[in-house]
C-alpha positions as CSV (number, residue, x, y, z in Angstrom):
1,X,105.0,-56.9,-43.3
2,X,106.2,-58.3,-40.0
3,X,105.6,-55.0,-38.1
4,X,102.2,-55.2,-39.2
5,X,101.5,-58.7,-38.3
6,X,102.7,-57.9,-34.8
7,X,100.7,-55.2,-34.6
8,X,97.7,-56.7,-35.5
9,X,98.7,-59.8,-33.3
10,X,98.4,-57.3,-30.2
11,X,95.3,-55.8,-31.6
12,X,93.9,-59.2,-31.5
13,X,95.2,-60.2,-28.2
14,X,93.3,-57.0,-26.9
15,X,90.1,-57.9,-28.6
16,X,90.2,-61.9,-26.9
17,X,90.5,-59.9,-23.7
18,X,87.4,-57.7,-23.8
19,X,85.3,-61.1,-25.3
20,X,85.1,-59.5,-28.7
21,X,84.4,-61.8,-32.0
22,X,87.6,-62.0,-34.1
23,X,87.1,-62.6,-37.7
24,X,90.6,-64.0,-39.6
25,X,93.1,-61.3,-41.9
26,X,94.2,-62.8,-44.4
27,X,97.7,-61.5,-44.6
28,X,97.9,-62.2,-48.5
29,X,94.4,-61.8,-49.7
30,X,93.5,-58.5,-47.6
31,X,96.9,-56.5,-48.2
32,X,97.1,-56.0,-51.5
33,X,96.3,-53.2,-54.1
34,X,92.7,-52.6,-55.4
35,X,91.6,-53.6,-58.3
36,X,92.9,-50.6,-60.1
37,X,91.2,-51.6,-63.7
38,X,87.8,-51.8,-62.8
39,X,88.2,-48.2,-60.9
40,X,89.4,-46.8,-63.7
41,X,86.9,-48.0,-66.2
42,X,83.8,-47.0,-64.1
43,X,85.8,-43.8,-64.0
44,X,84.3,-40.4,-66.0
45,X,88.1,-40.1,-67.0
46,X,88.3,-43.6,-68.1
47,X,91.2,-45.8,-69.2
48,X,93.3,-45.3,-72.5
49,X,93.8,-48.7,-73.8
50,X,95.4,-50.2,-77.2
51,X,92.8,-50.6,-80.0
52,X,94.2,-54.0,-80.5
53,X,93.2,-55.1,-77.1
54,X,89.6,-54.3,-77.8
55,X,87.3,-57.1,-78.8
56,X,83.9,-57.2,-80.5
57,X,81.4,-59.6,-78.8
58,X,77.7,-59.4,-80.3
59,X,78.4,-55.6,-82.4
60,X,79.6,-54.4,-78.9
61,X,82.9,-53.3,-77.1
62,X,84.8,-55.3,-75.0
63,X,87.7,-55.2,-73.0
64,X,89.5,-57.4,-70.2
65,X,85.9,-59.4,-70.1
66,X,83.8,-55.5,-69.3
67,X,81.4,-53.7,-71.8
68,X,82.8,-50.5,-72.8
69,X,82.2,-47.7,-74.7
70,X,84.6,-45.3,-76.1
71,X,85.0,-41.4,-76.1
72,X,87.2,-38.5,-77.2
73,X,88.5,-36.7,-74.4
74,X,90.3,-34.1,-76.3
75,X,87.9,-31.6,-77.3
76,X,91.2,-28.8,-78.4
77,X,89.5,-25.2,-79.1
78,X,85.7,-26.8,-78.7
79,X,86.7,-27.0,-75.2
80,X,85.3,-24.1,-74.0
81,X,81.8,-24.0,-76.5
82,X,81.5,-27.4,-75.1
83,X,81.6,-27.0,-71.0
84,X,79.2,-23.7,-71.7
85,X,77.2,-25.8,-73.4
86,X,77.0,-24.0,-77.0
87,X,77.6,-27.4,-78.5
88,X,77.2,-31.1,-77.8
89,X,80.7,-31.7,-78.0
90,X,82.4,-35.5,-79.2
91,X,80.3,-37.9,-79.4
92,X,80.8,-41.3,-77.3
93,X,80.5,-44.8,-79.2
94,X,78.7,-48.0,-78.2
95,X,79.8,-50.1,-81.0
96,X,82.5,-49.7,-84.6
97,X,80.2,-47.4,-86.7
98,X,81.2,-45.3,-89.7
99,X,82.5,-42.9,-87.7
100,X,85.2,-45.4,-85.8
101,X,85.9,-47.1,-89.1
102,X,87.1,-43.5,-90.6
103,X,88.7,-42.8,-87.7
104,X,90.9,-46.2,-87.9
105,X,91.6,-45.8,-91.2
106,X,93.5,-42.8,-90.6
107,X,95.1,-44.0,-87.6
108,X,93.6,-41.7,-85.0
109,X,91.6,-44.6,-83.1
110,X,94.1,-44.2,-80.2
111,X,92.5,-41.1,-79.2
112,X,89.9,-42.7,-77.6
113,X,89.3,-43.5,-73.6
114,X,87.3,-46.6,-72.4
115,X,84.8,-46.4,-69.9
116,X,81.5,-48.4,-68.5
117,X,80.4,-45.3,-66.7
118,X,76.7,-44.9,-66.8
119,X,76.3,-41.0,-66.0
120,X,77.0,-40.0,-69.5
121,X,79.7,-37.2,-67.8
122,X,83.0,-37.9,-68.7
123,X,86.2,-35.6,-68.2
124,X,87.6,-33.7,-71.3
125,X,90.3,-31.3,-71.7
126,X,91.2,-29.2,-74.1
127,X,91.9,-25.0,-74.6
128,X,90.0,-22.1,-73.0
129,X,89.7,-19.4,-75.3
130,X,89.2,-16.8,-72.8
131,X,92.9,-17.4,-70.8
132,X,94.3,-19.4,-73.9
133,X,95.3,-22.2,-71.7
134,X,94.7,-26.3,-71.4
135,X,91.8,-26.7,-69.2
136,X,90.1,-29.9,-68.1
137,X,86.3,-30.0,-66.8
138,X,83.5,-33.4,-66.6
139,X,80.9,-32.4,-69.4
140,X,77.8,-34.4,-70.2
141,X,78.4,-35.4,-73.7
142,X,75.9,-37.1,-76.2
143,X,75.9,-40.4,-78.0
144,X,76.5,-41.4,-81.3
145,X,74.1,-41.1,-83.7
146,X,75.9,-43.4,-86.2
147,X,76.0,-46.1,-83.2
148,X,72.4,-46.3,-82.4
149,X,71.6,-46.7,-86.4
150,X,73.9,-49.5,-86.7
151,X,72.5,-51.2,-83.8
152,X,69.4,-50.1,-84.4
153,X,69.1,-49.8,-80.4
154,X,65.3,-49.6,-79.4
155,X,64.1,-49.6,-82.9
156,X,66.0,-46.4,-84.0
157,X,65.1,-46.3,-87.6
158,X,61.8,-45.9,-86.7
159,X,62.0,-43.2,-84.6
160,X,65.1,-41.8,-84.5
161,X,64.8,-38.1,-82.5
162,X,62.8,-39.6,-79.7
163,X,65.8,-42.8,-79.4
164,X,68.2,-40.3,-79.4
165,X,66.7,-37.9,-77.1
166,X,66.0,-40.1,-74.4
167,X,68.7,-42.4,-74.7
168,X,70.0,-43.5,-71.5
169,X,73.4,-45.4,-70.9
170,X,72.1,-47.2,-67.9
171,X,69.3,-48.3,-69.8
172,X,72.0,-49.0,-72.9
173,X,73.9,-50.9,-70.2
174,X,71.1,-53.2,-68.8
175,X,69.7,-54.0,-71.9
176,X,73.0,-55.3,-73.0
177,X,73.4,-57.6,-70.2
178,X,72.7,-60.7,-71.1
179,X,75.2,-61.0,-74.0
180,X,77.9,-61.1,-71.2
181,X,76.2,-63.2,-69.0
182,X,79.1,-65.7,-69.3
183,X,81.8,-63.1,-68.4
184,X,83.5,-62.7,-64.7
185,X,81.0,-60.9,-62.4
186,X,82.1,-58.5,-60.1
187,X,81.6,-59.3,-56.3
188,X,83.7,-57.4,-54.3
189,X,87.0,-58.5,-55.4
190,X,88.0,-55.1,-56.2
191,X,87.9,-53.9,-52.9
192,X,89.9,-54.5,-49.3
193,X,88.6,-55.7,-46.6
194,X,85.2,-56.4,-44.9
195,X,81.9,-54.7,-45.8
196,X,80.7,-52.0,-43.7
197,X,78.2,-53.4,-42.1
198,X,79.5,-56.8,-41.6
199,X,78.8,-56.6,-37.9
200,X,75.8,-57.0,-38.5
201,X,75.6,-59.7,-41.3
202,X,77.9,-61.7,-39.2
203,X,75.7,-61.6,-36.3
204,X,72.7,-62.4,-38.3
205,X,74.5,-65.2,-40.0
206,X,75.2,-67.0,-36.9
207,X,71.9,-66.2,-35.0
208,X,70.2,-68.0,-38.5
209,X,72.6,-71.2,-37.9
210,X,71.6,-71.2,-34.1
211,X,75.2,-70.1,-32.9
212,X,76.6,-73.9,-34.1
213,X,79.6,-74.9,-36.0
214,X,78.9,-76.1,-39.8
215,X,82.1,-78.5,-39.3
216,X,82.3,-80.0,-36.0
217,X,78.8,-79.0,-34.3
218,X,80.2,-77.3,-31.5
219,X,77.4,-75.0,-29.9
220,X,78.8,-72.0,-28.8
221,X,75.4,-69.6,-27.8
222,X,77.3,-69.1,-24.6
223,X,81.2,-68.4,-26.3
224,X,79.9,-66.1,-29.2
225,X,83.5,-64.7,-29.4
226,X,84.7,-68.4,-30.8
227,X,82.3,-68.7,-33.5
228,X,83.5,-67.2,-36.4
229,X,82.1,-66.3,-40.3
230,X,84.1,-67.5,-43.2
231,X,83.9,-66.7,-46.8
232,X,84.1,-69.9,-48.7
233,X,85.2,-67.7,-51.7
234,X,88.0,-65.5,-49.9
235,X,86.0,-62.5,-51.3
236,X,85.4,-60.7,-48.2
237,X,82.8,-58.2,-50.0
238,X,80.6,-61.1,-50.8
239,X,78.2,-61.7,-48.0
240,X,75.6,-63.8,-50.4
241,X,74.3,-66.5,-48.1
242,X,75.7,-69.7,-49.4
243,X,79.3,-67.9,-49.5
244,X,79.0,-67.9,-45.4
245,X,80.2,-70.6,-43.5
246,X,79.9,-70.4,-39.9
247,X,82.7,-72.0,-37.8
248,X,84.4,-72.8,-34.7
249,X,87.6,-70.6,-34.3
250,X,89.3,-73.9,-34.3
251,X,87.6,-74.9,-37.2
252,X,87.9,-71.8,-39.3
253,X,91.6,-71.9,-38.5
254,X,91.8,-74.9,-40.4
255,X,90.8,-73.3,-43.6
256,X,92.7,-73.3,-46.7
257,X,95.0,-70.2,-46.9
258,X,94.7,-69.7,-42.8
259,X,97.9,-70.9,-41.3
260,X,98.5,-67.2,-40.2
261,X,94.7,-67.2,-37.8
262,X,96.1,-67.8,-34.2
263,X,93.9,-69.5,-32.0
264,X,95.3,-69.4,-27.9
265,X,95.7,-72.5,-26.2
266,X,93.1,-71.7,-23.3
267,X,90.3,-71.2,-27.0
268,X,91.5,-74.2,-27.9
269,X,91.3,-75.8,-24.5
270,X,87.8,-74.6,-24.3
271,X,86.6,-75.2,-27.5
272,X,87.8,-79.2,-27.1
273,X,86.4,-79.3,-23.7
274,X,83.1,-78.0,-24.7
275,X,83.2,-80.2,-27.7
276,X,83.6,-83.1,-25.4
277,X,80.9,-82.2,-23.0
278,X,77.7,-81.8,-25.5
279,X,79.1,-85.1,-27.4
280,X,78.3,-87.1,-24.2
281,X,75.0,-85.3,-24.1
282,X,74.1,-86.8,-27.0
């Protein structure tokens, strides 16, 4: 960790140099693993978890505060009929039908993967016929029919073929939304670092707030290198408008969590002198 702090101290030392805009590293926040759970779930392989740490909110799945489904990824000697399409293959499961409630009973609910993938591919494995060895492939597999009944998504009693044919898991998804409207939204917290284009939000962001300082006022059209962005949130992915602050280098140093931003003491100089000077203009 030191090694890289001094490296990126020299980086930034270079950066001050050629009148570049520094934006602050958080040292903690930004080097750290990504959010491996919510990768895996919006993963076609998905994530074997414990039947026990599944809860039921409103008939449907729910796990570590994301809507799931669940599906079989062990297709054994189907394997092959399945990828070449001769059959539809296991079925995936929006919420505890018949089928899941058999399944429990004789204790072969652990089988099952979770995932909030919307393609409707998921990755199976199981054993090719023609070289009599375990294969895995992604396979576009169908939905339970015993799901949509007991939900009775889109009015499926009614017209079952045509739910069932055109049943779409984005659609599934969406219309679902609202019963976890209360639950932890994702806003970039999964990820590492800045967006990609946060050049150009940053720039926009302080050409909207007139190139001043939202703490002490300091106008700094002139010094754009020492006006900063900050994320009140620490999320670094989440460029909505009200989670940008626009400050003073000075200033952002200042922020909670920020005792590692270094500011020199010819910015600082500056920053105080210019400070000074548009006060007595006032």
């Amino acid at each position: 960790m030191q090694e890289i702090s001094e490296i990126l101290h020299a980086l930034r030392e270079i950066a001050i140099s050629m009148g570049g805009e520094l934006y602050s590293i958080d040292m903690e926040a930004d080097i750290k693993p990504i959010n491996t759970l919510v990768q895996q779930l919006s993963s076609r392989r998905g994530l074997e978890i414990d039947i026990e740490e599944i809860e039921i909110k409103d008939g449907l799945f729910l796990y570590q505060g994301h809507h799931i489904l669940l599906f079989i990824p062990d297709h054994g000697q189907r394997f092959t009929d399945t990828i070449n399409g001769n059959q539809e293959g296991n079925k995936y499961h929006l919420t505890e039908c018949t089928t899941l409630e058999n399944m429990r009973a004789n204790g072969r609910f652990n089988r099952y993967q979770a995932t909030n993938n919307t393609e409707g591919i998921f990755q199976i494995y199981g054993i090719d016929l023609v070289t009599q060895t375990h294969k895995d492939a992604e396979v576009r597999l169908h939905v339970c029919k015993h799901c949509l009944r007991k939900l009775d998504y889109q009015n499926y009693s009614s017209n079952r073929d045509e739910v069932y044919k055109k049943f779409s898991l984005e659609e599934f998804f969406i219309t679902y939304a609202t019963n976890f409207a209360d639950l932890p939204k994702d806003i970039g917290q999964s990820k590492n670092g800045y967006a990609d284009n946060w050049q150009v939000v940053s720039n926009k962001i302080r050409e909207e707030r007139r190139w001043r300082c939202e703490k002490c006022g300091v106008l700094l059209d002139q010094y754009k290198n020492l006006l900063h962005v900050h994320h009140r949130n620490g999320v670094k992915q989440d460029n909505n408008r009200e989670n940008l602050v626009v400050l003073c280098a000075e200033c952002h140093s200042n922020q909670p969590k920020h005792g590692h931003m270094r500011v020199k003491d010819k910015d600082l100089l500056l920053l105080r002198r210019i400070r000074a000077m548009q006060k007595s203009w006032e």
